[in-house]
ZAMARGU-4260 file (C-alpha; in steps of 0.2 Angstrom, whole numbers, plus 5000, padded with zeros to 4 digits):
<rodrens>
0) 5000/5000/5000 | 5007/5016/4995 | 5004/5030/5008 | 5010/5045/4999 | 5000/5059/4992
5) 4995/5055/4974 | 4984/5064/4962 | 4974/5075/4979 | 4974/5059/4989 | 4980/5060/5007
10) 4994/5053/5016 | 4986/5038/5027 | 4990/5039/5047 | 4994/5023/5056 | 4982/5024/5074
15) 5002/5024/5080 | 5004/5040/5071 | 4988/5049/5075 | 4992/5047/5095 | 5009/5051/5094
20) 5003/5069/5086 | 4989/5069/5098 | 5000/5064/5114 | 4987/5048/5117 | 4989/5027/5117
25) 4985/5021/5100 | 4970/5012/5108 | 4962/5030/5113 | 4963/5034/5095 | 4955/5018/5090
30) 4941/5021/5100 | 4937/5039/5096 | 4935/5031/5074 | 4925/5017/5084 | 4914/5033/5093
35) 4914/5042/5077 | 4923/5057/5084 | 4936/5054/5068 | 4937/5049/5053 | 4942/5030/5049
40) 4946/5018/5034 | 4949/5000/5034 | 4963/4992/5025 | 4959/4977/5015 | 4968/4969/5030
45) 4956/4974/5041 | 4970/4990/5048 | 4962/5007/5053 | 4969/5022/5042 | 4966/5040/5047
50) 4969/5055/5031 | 4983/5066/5038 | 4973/5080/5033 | 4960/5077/5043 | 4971/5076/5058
55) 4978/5090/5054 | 4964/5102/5053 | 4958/5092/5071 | 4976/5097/5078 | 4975/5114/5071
60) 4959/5122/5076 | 4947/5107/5078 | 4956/5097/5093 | 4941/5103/5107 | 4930/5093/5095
65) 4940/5077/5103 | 4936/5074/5122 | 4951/5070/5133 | 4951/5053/5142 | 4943/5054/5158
70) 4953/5053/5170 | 4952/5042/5187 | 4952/5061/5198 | 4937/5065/5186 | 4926/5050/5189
75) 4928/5050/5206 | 4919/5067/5205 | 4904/5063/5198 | 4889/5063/5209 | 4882/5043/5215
</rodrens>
């Protein structure tokens, strides 16, 4: 598979890629194309592959569209 722009096509993203530029595991970015909060493409293999420029318009303006992870602090202070 040949990830480099060719004829307007985007770069595709490894999920290894996408967390290190968004500082998360690559199992949060998984879950966030599983959740629909970005965009996703399966690999005849089966791989998820994320377009570099939608992560980069997500880093550059569009990041607050992506919740953080909750943290352990957090959940403890939601009301029983």
């Amino acid at each position: 598979m040949d990830e480099r722009p060719q004829g307007g096509r985007d770069r595709l993203l490894t999920p290894g890629e996408v967390a290190a530029l968004f500082r998360v595991d690559p199992k949060t970015v998984t879950r966030w194309a599983a959740a629909g909060r970005i965009g996703s493409i399966r690999t005849p293999g089966g791989h998820r592959r994320f377009r570099e420029s939608e992560v980069r318009a997500l880093l550059a303006g569009e990041a607050a569209s992506i919740p953080e992870q909750p943290t352990a602090e957090s959940n403890s202070l939601t009301p029983s």
